[in-house]
C-alpha positions in Angstrom: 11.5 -11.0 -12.5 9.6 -9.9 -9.2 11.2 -8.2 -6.6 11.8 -10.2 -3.2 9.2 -10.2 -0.8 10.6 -7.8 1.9 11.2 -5.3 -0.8 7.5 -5.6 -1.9 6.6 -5.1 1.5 8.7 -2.3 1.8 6.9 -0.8 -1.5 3.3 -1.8 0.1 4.4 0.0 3.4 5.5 3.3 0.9 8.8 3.3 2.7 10.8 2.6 -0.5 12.9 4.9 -2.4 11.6 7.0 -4.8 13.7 5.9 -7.9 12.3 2.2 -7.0 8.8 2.7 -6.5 8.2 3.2 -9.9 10.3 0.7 -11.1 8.3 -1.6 -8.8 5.0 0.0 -9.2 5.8 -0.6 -13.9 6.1 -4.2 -12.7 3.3 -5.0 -10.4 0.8 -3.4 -12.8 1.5 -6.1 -14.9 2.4 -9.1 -12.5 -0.8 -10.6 -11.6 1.5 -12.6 -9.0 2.6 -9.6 -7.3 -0.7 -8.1 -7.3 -1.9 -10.9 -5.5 0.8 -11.3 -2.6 0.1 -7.0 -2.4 -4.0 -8.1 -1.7 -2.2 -10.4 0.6 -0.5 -7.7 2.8 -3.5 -5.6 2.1 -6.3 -8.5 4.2 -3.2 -9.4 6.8 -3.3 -5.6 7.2 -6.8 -5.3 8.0 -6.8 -7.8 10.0 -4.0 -6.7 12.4 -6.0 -3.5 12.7 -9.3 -4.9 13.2 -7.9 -6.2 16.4 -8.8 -5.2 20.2 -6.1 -3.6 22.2 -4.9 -6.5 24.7 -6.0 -5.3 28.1 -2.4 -6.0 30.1 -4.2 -4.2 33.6 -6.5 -6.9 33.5 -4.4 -9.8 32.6 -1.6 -8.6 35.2 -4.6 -9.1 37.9 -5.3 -12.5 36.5 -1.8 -13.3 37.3 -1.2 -12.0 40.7 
């Protein structure tokens, strides 16, 4: 059975406990399901890094 989303996002984060990262990391070497929703993390990841800084000075002027 998988583990629930928020724990595998805890486990991709490596802010789980110790005792269930194996556990977790047993099963997701053999759940092609879980590997997948872990490559998903992985892009949305990359993505929210990739991403520029808003500039808030600039978009406070626009305002006032």
């Amino acid at each position: 059975m998988c583990p629930e989303l928020d724990i595998l996002s805890t486990y991709y984060d490596d802010e789980i406990e110790a005792s269930l990262k194996t556990e977790i990391k047993k099963h997701v070497d053999s759940c092609p399901a879980c590997q997948e929703q872990l490559a998903r993390f992985h892009k949305i990841s990359d993505m929210l890094s990739s991403e520029e800084e808003p500039d808030f000075d600039a978009a406070q002027t626009l305002v006032w």
